[in-house]
Every structure is written in C-alpha cells, then in structure tokens.
C-alpha positions as CSV (number, residue, x, y, z in Angstrom):
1,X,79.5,96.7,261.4
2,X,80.0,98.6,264.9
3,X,83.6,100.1,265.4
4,X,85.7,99.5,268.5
5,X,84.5,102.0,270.3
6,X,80.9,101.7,269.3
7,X,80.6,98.2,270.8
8,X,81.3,99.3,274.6
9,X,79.0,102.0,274.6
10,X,76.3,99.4,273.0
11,X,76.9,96.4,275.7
12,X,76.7,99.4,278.5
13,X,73.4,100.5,276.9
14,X,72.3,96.7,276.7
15,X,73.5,96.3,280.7
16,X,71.1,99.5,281.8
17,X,68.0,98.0,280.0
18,X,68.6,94.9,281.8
19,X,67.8,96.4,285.1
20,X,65.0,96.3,286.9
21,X,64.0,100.2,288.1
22,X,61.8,99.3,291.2
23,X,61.3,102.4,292.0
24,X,59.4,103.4,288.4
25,X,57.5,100.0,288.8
26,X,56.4,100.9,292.0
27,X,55.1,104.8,291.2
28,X,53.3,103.1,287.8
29,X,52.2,100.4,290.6
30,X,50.7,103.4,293.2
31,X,49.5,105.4,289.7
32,X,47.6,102.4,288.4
33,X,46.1,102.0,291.8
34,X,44.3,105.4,292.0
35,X,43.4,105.4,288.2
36,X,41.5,102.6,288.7
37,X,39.9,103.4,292.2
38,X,38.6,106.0,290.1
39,X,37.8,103.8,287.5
40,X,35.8,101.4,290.0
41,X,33.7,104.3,291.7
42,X,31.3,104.1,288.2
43,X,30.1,100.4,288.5
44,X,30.5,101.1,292.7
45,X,27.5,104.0,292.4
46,X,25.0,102.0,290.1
47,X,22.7,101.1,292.6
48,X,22.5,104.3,293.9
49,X,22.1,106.1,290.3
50,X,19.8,103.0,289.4
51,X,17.4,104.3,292.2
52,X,18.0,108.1,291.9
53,X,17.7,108.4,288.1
54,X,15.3,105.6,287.9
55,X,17.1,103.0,285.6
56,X,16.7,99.7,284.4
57,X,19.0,97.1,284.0
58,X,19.7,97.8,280.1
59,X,20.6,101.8,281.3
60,X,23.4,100.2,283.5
61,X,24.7,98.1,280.9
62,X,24.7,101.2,278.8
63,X,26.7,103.0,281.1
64,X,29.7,100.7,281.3
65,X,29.7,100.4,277.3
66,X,29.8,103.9,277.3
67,X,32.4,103.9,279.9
68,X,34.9,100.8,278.4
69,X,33.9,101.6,274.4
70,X,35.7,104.8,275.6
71,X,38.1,103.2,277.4
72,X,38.8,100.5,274.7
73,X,38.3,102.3,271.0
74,X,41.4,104.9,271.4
75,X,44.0,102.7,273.4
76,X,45.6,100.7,270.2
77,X,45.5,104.1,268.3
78,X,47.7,105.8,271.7
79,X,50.0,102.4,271.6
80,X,50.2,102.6,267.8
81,X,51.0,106.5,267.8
82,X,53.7,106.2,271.1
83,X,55.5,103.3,269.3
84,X,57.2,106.1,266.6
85,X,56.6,108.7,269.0
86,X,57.0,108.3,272.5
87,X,55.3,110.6,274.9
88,X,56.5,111.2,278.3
89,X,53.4,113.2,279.9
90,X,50.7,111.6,278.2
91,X,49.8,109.6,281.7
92,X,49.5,113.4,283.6
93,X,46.9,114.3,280.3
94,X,45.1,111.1,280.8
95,X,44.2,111.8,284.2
96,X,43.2,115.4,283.4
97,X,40.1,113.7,281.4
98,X,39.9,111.2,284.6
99,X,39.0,114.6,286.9
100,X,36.8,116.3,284.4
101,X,34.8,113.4,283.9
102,X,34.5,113.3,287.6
103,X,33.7,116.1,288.6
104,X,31.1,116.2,285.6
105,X,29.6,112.7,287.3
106,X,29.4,114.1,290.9
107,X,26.7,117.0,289.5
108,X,25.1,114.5,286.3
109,X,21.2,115.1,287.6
110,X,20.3,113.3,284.4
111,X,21.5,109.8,282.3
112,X,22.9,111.5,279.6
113,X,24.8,113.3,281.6
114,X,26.0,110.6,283.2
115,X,26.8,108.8,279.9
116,X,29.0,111.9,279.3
117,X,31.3,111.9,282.4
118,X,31.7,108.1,282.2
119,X,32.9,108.5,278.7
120,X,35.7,111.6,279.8
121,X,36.8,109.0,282.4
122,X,37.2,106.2,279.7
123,X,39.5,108.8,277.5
124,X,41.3,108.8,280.6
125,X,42.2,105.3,280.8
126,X,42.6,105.2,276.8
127,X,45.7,107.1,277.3
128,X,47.0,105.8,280.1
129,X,47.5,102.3,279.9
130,X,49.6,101.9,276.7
131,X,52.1,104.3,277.7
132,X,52.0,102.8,281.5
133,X,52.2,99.4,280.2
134,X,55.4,100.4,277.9
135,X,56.9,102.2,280.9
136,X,56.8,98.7,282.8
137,X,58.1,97.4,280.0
138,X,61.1,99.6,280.1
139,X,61.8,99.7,283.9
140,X,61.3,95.9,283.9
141,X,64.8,94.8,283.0
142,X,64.8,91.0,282.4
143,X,61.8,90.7,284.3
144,X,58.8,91.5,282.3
145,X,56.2,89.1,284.1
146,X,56.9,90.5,287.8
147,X,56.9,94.0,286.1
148,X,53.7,94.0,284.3
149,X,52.1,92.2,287.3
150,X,53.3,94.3,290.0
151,X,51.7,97.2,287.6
152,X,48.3,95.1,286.9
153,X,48.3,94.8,290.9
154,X,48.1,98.0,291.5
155,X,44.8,98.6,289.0
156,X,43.6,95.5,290.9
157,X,44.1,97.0,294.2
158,X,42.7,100.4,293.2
159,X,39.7,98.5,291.3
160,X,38.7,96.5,294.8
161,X,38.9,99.5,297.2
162,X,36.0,101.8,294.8
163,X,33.4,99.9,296.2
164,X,34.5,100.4,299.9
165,X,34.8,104.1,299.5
166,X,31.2,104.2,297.9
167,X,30.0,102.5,300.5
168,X,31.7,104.4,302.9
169,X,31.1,108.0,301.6
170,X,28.8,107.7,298.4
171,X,26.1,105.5,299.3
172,X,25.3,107.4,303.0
173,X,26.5,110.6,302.0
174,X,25.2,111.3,297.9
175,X,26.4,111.0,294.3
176,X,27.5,114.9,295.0
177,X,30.5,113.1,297.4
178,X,32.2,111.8,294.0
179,X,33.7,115.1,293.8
180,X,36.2,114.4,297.1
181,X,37.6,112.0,295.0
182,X,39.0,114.6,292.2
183,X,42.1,115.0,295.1
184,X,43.3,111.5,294.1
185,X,43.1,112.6,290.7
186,X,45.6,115.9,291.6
187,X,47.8,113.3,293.4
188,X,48.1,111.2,290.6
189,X,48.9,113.8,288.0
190,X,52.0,114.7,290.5
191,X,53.3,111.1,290.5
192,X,52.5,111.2,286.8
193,X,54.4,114.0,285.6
194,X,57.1,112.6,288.3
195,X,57.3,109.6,286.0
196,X,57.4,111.4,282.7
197,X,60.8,112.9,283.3
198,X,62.0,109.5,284.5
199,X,60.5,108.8,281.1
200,X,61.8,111.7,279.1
201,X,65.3,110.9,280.6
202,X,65.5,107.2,279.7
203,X,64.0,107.0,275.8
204,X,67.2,105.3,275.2
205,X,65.9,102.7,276.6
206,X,63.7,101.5,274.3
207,X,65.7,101.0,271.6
208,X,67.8,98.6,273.7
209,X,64.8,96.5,274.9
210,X,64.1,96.5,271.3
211,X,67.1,95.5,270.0
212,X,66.9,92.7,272.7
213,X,63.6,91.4,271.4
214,X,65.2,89.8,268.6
215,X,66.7,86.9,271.0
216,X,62.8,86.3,271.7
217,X,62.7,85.1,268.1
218,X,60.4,82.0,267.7
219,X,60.6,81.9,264.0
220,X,56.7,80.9,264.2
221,X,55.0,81.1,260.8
222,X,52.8,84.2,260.3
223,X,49.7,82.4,260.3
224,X,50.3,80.8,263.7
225,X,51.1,84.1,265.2
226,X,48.4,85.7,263.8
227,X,45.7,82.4,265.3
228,X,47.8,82.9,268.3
229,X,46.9,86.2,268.8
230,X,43.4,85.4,267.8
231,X,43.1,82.8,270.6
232,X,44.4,84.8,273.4
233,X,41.5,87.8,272.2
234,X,39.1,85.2,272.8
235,X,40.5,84.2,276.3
236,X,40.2,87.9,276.7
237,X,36.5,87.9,275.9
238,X,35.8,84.9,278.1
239,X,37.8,86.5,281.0
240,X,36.5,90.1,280.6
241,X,32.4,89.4,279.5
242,X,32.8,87.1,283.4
243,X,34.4,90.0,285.1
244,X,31.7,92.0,283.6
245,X,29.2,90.2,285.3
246,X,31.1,90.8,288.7
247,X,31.8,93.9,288.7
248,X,28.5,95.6,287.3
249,X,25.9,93.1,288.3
250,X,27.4,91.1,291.5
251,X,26.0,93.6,294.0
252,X,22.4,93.2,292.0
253,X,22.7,89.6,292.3
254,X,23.1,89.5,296.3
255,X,20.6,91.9,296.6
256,X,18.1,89.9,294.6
257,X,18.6,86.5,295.9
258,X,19.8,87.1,299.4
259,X,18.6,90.0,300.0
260,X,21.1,92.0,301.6
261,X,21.6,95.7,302.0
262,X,23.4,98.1,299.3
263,X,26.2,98.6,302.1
264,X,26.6,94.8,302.7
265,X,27.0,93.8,298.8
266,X,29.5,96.7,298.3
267,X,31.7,94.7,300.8
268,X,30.9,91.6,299.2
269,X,31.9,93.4,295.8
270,X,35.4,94.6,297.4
271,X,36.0,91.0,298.7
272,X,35.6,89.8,295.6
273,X,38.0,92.8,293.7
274,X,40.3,92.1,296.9
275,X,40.7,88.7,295.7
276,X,41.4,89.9,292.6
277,X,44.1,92.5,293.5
278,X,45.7,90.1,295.7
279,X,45.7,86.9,292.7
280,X,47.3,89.2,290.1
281,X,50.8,89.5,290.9
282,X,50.7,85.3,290.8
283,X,50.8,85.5,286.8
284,X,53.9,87.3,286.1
285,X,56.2,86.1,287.8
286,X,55.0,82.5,287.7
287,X,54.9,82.8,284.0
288,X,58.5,84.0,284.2
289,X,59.4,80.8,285.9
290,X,57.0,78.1,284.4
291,X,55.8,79.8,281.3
292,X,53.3,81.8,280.4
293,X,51.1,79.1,278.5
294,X,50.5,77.3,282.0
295,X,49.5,80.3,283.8
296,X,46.8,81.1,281.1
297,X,45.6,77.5,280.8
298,X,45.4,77.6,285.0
299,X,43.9,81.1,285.6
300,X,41.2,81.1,282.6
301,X,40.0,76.8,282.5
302,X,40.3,76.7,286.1
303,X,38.0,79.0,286.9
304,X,35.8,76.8,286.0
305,X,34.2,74.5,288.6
306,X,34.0,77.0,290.8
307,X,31.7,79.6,288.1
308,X,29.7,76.8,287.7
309,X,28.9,76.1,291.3
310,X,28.3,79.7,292.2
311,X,24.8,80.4,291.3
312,X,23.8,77.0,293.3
313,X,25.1,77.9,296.3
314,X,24.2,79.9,299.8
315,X,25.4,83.5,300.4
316,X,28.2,82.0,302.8
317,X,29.5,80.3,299.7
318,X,29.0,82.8,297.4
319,X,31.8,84.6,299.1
320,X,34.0,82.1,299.6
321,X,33.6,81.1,295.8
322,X,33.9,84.8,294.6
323,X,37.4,84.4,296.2
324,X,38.7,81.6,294.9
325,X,37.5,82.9,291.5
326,X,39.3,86.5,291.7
327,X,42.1,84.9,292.5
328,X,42.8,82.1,289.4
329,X,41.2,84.7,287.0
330,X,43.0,87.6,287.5
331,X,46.4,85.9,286.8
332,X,45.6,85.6,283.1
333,X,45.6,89.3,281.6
334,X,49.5,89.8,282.8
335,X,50.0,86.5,281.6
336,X,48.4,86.8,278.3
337,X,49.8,90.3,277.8
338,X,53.8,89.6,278.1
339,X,53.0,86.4,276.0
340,X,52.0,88.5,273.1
341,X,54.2,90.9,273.4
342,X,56.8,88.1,272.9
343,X,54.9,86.6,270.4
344,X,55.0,90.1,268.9
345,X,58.5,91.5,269.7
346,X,59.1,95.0,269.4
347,X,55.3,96.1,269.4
348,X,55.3,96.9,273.2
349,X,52.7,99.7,272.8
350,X,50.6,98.6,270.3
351,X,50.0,95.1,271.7
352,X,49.3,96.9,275.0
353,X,47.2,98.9,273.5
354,X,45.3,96.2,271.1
355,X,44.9,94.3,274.9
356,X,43.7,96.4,276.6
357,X,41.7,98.1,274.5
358,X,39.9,95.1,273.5
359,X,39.8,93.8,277.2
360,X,37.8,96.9,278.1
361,X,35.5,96.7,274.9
362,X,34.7,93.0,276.0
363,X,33.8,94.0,279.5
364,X,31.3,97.4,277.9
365,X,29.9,94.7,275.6
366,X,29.6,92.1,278.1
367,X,28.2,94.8,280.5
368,X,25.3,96.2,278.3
369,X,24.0,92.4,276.4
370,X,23.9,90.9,280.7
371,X,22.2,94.1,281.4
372,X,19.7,93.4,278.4
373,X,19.2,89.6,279.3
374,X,19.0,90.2,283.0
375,X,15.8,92.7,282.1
376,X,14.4,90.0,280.0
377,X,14.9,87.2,282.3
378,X,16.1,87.8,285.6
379,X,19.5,88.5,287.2
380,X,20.5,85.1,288.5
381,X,19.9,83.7,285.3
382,X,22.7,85.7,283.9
383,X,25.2,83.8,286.5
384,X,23.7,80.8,285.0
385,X,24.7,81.3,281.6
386,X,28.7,83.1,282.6
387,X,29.3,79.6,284.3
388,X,30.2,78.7,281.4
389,X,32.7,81.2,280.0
390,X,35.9,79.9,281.5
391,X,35.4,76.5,279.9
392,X,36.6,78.6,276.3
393,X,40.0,78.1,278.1
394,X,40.4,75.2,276.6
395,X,41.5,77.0,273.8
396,X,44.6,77.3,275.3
397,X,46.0,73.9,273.9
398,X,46.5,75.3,270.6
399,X,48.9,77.9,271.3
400,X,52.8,77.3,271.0
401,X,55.1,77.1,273.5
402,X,57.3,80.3,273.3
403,X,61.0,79.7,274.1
404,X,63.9,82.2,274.5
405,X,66.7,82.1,272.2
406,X,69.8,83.1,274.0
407,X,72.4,85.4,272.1
C-alpha cells in the first residue's frame, strides 16, 4: 500500500514518463544517422575492394557476415545486460569500436584485414542499438511508434547517404579516403556522451515506463506470445535476407545487366536507401493510430508485386520500382519492434536487442548464401529467387491483435 504522500510523488513520476523529450529523440535521431552512414560505407566500397583485392562474389558475402554476425551476436547480450544495469555511455564506447574499425579499413591492403575492421565496426553497432533503442523508449512518452521511427529514420537516412559519399570521395579518390570519415565518428561520440548525462540524469524513468507496461497487458497465453514472437523473426528474415540483396548486391546487378558505371549504380543504390529513409517514419506513427498489425501486413506482403516485377523490367523501371519498394519495406522493422515490445512488456532492451540482433544476422546470412548462389549462377538470378520473400508476409494473419488496457 503507498502512503499519502507517496502517491503524489508517484502520479508526478508517472506524468514525466508520459512526455515526449524531442529534443533526446532528435540527438538519438542525428546519432543513428552518422552510425549508420558509417555503417553503409562497407557494402558502399565493395566494388571498389572487389577489384583492388581481387574478390569474388562469395568474399563479399563474407564480408557482410562478418560485418552483421558482429553486429547481431552481442546485441541481445548488451539489451539483456542494460535491462538490470543500465549504462548511460555505452553509445560514446560503441562508436569508439566504430572509429578503430575504420580507420583499420581505410589501410586493410589485404581480406583479412578487411574482415577485421568490418567486424570492430559491427561491435560498434552491437552496443549501440539496444541502449539507443531503450533511450527512444524513454524519451518517447506515450508515443512509442513516432519515437522509435523518428530514431529508425535517422539509421535510414545515414544508411542512404554512404553510397553517395563513396561515390563522391571513395570511388575517385581511394579506399585510403575512408579515413576522413573517422571525424563523423568524433562528432558522434560528442552527441553521445551529450545523451548519456541526459541518460544518467533520467534512470527514474524507466521504472515508470515499466510500471506503465502493465496497462499493455493482453493476458495472451504463453504459447501464443512465444509463436508471436516467432512469426515476427520470420518477417524479420524475409525483410532483412531482401534488403540484403539491395544493399550488397544492387549496384552488381545494374552493372551486370545494364551496364552502367560504378558512379552511376552508387546513385542508384542511394535512391534506393533514400527511399528507404524517407518510408520509415510511416510505420510508427501509423501503427500508433491504426495498429501495428496493419502496418506489418502492408510494409512486408505488399512489397510484393513490385519484387516480383523488378528483375523483368528496364533500368528506368528498376528505379522507379526500387522506390516504391524502400518505401513499403522499411515501415515494418519500427512496426514490428514496438509490437513486440508490447507483446513483451517490460523487456525494452532485450527485445531491442533480440531484434536487432537477429535482423542484422539475417542480413550477414542473407549476404554471404546470395553471394554464394550469385557465383554459382549469375547475379540476376539471385533477384529472381528474392521476388519471392515478401510473400512470407502472409504470416502476418496469425498474430493477435494487441489492444491497450486503460488504468
């Protein structure tokens, strides 16, 4: 039983988690940005790597399993660990490994060395998105969907403009150029440590958000949550094994059937991320007005006739469907994410974690077995076969409908 006096103090803590700290979200927003333009320079250099180093297809597709298994294996460990323990300047010691694995990358002569500064980069974004992800959580207030998009937009954004700065600076000047971009890195350990004494200041926060989970009670059965949660994984392995295909191997695939410059599929490749930056904040706060369930049965099935046209179609077209198809697919992940965490209340950083760790294992997997069937086959018919991978939305149909209880 809370005393008298206890219960003010309580409602006033309830009152402060309900607000939404824009000015958190949009720091986390501009951090998430250069962490993943970063991110986006590894897939951004293959083609030049590819030639210099003299690798095949199955090399590449090595590289970005390196890069994501890195990326993937620690993050539900960090979300696991930071949800007894929070830790307000992990973000500013993520992107320490971030710089050292590029700085490594702009002098890697040889591909293990190149293996090696992919995988310090991937540590990097292990420890960063769990505890960025629970930080949108707690600045979000009542508006979780609008928060953890306005944070996936950012990634987005940063993930579409990598391949315009490669083919701006890497691609005419040299691999050695990587190293300019180790001052985005210093500028994002600023706005990081910035955010960690926000963060340090405000634990209290957590444990009202937590203690307003419970009115997100949905007294499901264990065994439906747990095929819940087993069903939106899958959705993440049809989204992410696609977007692996994009972003390692689009830029091959206009090369090879169109036959356009390195310069000119880089565009291409930041239309297409572009799209994707600008489709992502759609999810969240749509699925904060019509429900989260129709965002993921929109952005994931109805990619569909559009994946499956793609590889039949002209180089005008392939743009213009690359478009359409960043923008309806890259609505899901924010979607999918605040879903679970409300399937899963109270788990903020381990369900960010498991997510995102085992979006970014999908898209290394995906990477290296396309990689390996494009060298056995050829690299359009690897967009023949990923037409099909948004049809596993259908999947969607057997998740419940999540519903607020008010208190």
């Amino acid at each position: 039983m809370k005393t008298t006096a206890e219960q003010p103090s309580v409602t006033v803590a309830k009152e402060v988690a309900e607000k939404t700290v824009y000015s958190v979200l949009v720091a986390l927003s501009v951090s998430h940005l250069l962490n993943d333009t970063l991110q986006s320079l590894i897939p951004a250099i293959y083609p030049l790597v590819k030639e210099s180093l003299k690798l095949n297809f199955t090399q590449i597709g090595l590289i970005t399993l390196v890069f994501q298994l890195s990326a993937s294996l620690l993050q539900p460990l960090v979300g696991l660990y930071t949800d007894k323990k929070p830790q307000p300047f992990s973000l500013a010691i993520g992107m320490s490994f971030t710089l050292s694995g590029l700085v490594c990358l702009s002098f890697a002569s040889t591909f293990p060395m190149v293996l090696v500064s992919v995988a310090l980069v991937g540590i990097g974004s292990s420890i960063f998105h769990p505890e960025a992800s629970r930080l949108a959580h707690m600045a979000a207030g009542s508006k979780h969907g609008m928060a953890q998009s306005l944070f996936q937009v950012g990634g987005n954004a940063g993930s579409s403009l990598g391949p315009l700065l490669a083919a701006a600076i890497i691609v005419p000047l040299g691999q050695r150029h990587v190293i300019w971009f180790s001052l985005a890195a210093l500028v994002a350990i600023v706005i990081m440590i910035n955010i960690g004494k926000w963060y340090k200041q405000n634990t209290g926060r957590i444990k009202s958000k937590k203690s307003r989970t419970v009115s997100m009670d949905n007294h499901l059965p264990k065994s439906k949550i747990v095929l819940s949660v087993a069903i939106l994984l899958v959705l993440i392995f049809s989204k992410y094994f696609y977007m692996a295909s994009m972003t390692s191997y689009y830029t091959f695939y206009l090369i090879d059937k169109f036959h356009v410059s390195v310069q000119s599929a880089q565009i291409y490749l930041f239309v297409f991320l572009f799209s994707v930056a600008a489709g992502t904040f759609l999810g969240g706060p749509l699925g904060d007005r019509i429900g989260r369930k129709y965002v993921i049965w929109i952005s994931i099935l109805g990619v569909a006739p559009f994946s499956l046209l793609l590889p039949h179609v002209n180089l005008f077209w392939t743009g213009i469907l690359s478009v359409f198809i960043g923008l309806i697919l890259s609505s899901a992940f924010s979607a999918i994410l605040v879903y679970a965490q409300e399937l899963i209340p109270g788990k903020v950083g381990t369900i960010a974690g498991l997510f995102f760790g085992f979006a970014f294992g999908m898209g290394g997997i995906g990477s290296a077995l396309l990689g390996k069937l494009a060298d056995q086959t050829s690299i359009q018919h690897v967009y023949q076969v990923c037409a099909f991978l948004p049809l596993i939305g259908l999947l969607t149909g057997f998740l419940p409908n999540l519903k607020k209880i008010n208190n």
